[in-house]
C-alpha positions as CSV (number, residue, x, y, z in Angstrom):
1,X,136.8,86.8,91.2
2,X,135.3,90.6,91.5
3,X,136.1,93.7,89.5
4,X,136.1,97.0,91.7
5,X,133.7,99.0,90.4
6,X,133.3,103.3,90.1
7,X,133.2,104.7,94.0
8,X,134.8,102.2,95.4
9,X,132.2,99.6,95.0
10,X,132.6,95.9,94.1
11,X,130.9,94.2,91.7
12,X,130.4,90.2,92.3
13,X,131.7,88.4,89.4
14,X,130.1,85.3,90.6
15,X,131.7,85.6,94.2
16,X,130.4,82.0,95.9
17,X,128.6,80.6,93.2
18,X,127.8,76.9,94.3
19,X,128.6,74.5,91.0
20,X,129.4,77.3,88.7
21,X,125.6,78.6,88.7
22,X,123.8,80.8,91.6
23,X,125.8,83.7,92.7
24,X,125.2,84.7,96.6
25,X,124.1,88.1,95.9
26,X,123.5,90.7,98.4
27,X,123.1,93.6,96.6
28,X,122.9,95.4,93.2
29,X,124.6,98.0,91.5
30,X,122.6,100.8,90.2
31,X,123.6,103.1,87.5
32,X,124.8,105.9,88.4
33,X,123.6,109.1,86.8
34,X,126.5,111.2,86.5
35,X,130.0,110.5,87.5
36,X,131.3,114.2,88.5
37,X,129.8,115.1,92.3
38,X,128.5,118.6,90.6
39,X,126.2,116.8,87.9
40,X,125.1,114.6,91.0
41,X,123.8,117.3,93.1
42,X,122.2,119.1,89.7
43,X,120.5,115.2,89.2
44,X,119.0,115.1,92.6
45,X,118.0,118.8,92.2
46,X,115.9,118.3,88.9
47,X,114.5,115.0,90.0
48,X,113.2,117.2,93.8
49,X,111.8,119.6,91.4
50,X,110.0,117.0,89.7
51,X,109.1,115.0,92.6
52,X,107.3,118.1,94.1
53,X,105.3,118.8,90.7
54,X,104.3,115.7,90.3
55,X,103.0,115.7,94.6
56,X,101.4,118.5,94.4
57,X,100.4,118.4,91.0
58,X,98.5,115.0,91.9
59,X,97.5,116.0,95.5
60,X,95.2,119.1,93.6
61,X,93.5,116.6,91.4
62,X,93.2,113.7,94.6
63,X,92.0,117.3,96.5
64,X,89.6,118.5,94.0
65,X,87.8,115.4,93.4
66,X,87.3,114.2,97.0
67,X,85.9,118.2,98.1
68,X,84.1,118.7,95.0
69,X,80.7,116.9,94.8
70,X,80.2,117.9,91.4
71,X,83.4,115.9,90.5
72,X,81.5,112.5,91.8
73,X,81.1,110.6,88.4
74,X,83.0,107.8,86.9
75,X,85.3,109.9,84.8
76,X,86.8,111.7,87.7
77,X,86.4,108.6,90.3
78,X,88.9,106.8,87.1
79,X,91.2,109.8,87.3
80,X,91.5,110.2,91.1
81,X,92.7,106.3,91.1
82,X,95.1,107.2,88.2
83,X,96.8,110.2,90.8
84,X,97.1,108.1,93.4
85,X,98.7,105.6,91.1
86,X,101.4,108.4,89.6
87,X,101.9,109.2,93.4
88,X,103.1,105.9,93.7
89,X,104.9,104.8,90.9
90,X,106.9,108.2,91.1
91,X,107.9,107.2,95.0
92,X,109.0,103.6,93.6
93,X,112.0,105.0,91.9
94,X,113.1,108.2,92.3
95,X,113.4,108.8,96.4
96,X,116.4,105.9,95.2
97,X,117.9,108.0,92.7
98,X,118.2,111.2,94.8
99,X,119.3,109.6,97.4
100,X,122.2,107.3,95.8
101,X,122.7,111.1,93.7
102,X,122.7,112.7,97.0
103,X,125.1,110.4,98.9
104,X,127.4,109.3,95.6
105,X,126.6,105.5,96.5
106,X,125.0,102.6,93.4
107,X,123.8,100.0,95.5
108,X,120.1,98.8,96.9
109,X,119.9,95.8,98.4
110,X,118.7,92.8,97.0
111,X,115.3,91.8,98.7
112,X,114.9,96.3,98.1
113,X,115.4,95.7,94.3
114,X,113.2,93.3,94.4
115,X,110.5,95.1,96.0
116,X,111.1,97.4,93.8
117,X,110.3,95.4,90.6
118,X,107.0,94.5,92.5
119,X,106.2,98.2,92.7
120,X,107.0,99.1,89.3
121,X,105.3,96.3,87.9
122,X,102.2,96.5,90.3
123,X,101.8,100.2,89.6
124,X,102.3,100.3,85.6
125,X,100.2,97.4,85.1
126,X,97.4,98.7,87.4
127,X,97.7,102.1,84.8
128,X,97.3,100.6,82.2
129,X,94.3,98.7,83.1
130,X,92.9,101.7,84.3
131,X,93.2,103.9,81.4
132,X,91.8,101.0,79.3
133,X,88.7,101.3,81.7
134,X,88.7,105.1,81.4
135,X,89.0,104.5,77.3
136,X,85.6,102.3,78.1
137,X,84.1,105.2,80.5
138,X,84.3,107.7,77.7
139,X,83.3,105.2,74.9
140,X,80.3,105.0,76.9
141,X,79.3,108.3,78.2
142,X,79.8,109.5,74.2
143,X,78.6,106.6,72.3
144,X,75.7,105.6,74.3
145,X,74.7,108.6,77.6
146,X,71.1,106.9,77.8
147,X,72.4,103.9,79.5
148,X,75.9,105.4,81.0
149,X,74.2,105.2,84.4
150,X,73.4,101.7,83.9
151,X,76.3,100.9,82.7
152,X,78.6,102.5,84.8
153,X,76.7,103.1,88.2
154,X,78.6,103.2,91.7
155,X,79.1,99.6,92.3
156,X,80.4,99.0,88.7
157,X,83.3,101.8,88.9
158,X,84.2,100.2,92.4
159,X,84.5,96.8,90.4
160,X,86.1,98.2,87.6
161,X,88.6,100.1,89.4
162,X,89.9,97.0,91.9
163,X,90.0,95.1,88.9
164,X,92.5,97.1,87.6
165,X,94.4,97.3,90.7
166,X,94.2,94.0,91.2
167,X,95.3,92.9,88.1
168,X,98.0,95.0,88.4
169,X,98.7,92.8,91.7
170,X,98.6,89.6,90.1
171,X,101.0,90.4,87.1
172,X,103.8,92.4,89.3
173,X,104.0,89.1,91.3
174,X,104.1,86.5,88.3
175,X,107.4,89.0,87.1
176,X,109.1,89.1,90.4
177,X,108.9,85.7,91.2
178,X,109.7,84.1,87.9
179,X,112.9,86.8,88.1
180,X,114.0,86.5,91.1
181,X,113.9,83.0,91.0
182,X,116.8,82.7,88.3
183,X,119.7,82.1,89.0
184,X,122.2,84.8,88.4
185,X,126.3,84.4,87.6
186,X,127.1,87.3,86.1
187,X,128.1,89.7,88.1
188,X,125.7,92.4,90.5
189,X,126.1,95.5,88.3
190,X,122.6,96.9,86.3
191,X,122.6,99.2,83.5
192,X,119.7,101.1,85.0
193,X,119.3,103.8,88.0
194,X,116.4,101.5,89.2
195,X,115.8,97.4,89.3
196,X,114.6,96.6,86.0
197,X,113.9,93.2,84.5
198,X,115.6,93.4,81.2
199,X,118.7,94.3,83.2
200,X,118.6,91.9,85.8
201,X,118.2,88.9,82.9
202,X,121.2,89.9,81.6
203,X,122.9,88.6,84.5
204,X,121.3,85.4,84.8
205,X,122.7,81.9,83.4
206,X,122.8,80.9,80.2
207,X,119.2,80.0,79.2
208,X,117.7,80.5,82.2
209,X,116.2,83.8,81.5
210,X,114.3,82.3,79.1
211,X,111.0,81.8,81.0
212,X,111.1,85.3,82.0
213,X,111.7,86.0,77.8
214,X,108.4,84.0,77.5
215,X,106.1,85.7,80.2
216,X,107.2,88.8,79.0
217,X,105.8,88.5,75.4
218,X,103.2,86.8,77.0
219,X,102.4,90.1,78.4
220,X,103.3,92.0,75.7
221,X,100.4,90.2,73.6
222,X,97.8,91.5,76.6
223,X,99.4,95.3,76.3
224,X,98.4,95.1,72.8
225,X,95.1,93.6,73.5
226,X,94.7,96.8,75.7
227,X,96.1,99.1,73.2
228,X,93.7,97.4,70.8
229,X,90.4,97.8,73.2
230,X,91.5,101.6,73.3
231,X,92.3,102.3,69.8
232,X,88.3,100.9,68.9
233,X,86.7,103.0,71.8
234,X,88.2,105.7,70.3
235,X,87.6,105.4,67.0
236,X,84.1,104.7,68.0
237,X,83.7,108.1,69.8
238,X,85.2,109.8,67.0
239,X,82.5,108.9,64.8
240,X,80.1,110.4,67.4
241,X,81.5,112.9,68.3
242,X,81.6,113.8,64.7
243,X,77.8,113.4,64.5
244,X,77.5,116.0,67.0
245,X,75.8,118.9,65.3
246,X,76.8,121.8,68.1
247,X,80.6,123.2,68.3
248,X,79.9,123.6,71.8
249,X,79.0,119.6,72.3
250,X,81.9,119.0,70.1
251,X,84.4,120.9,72.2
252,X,82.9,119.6,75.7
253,X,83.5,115.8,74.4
254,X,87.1,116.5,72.9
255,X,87.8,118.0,76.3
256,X,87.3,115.2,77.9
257,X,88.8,112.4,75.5
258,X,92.3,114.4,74.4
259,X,93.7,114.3,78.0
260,X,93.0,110.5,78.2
261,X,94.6,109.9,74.6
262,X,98.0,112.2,75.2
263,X,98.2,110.6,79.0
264,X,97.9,106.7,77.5
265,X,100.3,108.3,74.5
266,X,103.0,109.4,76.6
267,X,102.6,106.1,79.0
268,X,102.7,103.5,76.5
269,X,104.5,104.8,73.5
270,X,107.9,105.4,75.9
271,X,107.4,101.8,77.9
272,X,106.8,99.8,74.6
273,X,109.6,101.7,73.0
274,X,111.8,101.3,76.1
275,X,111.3,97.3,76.2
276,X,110.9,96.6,73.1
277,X,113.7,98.9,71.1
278,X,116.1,96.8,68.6
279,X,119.2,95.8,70.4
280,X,121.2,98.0,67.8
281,X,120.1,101.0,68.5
282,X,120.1,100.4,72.3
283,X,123.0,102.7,74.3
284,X,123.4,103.2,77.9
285,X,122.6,106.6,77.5
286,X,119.5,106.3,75.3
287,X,118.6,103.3,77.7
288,X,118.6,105.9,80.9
289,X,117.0,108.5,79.1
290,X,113.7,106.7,78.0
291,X,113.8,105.3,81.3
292,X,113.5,108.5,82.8
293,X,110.8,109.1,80.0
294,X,108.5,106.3,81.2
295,X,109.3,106.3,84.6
296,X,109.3,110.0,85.8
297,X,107.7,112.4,83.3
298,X,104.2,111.0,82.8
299,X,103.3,111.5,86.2
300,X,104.4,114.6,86.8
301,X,102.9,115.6,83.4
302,X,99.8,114.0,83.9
303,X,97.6,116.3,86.4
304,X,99.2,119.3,83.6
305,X,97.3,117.1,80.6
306,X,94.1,117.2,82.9
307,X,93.9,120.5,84.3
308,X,94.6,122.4,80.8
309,X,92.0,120.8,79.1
310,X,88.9,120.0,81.7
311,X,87.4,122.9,82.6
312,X,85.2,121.0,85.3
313,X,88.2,120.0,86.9
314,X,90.2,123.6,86.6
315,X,86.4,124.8,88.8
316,X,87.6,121.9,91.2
317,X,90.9,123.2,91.7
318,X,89.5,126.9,92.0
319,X,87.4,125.6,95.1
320,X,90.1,124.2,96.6
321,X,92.5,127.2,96.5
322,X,89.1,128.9,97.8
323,X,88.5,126.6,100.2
324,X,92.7,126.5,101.4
């Protein structure tokens, strides 16, 4: 049985299901994110746009911190490692969009969907790692500067930062191996312009999706372990910062701290809202468009956050234009 979906396109109702259960699929059905051909084209115009910010907006700060030997400490070490992570979770997604915009198609193979759920996984979860190390790089360098070298010498940031990325690693592949290994009987079509999980479980068996359910919350329970890390650095800085008896030491330390708390706001306050949203509110087009919120605008906003605010980094960029 299969229902003909928009362009042509058929979706697998369960085509070749051995004993009523695994479907033979081949391929997925993305979202599409418009239906007329004019609102296609404007799509893969804004998300070029946005692509090129985002490039360029992160190839400055990856630029300015590998030139500029003044920019050799933790903090900025942290933040080149988040660039070149919003580099790459950006290219996870949206070259797909533009191009099935750009050519009026939905589908991405299956083994490319699932790469893709490695990517996005692998990429968010190394973020947020990071950015709870960064939350510990400025709880130190505030709270207690007489043993920040100690604390966070050369070798330590190397450790810190391939934790995260390795971390990252090892939760991308516990997702796309427990998903992928469902078995799936309803239908190829996703509610999403990219492979996510939450989607792809709505087409598995009955019950079946119910490991997946598990490791999610599972996960969920370390975000907010994360979240919880962060929100106790902070209000630990606060306090010191506070203390500080100079406007000028004031000012230097908020510039430094604001940038990380509006980046992690952005990051987690979309994602958690995005997975975790009641199922009555949920809407294909609120679903797309929070998707696009967690997915595309914090990177390209990111390097904006950082530039505005650190005036260390806005010299890095100067010597960079200088040195261009």
């Amino acid at each position: 049985e299969a229902e003909t979906g928009s362009h042509g396109e058929t979706e697998l109702a369960g085509v070749g299901r051995p004993r009523g259960l695994v479907s033979s699929i081949s391929h997925f059905l993305l979202l599409a994110l418009a239906d007329t051909r004019q609102l296609q084209l404007l799509h893969f115009c804004l998300l070029l746009g946005i692509s090129l910010a985002a490039l360029l907006g992160n190839g400055l700060i990856i630029s300015a911190i590998a030139c500029g030997h003044h920019l050799h400490t933790p903090m900025f070490f942290f933040l080149l490692n988040l660039s070149v992570l919003d580099m790459a979770f950006l290219s996870t997604t949206v070259p797909k969009a533009m191009h099935n915009s750009l050519w009026d198609t939905r589908t991405i193979s299956y083994t490319g969907c699932a790469a893709q759920v490695f990517l996005i996984f692998f990429f968010s979860g190394s973020e947020l790692a990071l950015l709870t190390v960064m939350s510990y790089d400025r709880y130190v360098s505030i709270c207690k500067p007489l043993h920040y070298g100690t604390l966070l010498g050369s070798r330590a940031c190397a450790h810190m930062a391939a934790a995260a990325w390795v971390s990252g690693f090892l939760y991308a592949l516990m997702h796309t191996a427990n998903t992928f290994s469902l078995p799936l009987c309803h239908g190829n079509a996703l509610g999403q312009f990219f492979c996510e999980i939450p989607q792809i479980l709505k087409l598995s068996c009955s019950n079946s999706y119910l490991r997946e359910l598990g490791l999610l919350i599972v996960c969920t329970f370390l975000l907010v372990g994360c979240f919880v890390f962060i929100v106790f650095s902070y209000v630990q800085i606060f306090r010191a910062v506070l203390r500080i008896p100079s406007e000028q030491g004031r000012h230097k330390a908020f510039s430094t701290c604001l940038p990380h708390l509006a980046v992690l706001f952005l990051f987690i306050s979309t994602a958690v809202f995005a997975y975790l949203k009641p199922p009555s509110i949920s809407s294909p087009s609120l679903d797309l468009s929070l998707s696009v919120l967690y997915s595309v605008v914090p990177p390209a906003l990111n390097p904006l956050i950082y530039s505005l605010r650190n005036q260390e980094l806005k010299d890095g960029l100067g010597c960079v234009f200088v040195l261009g």
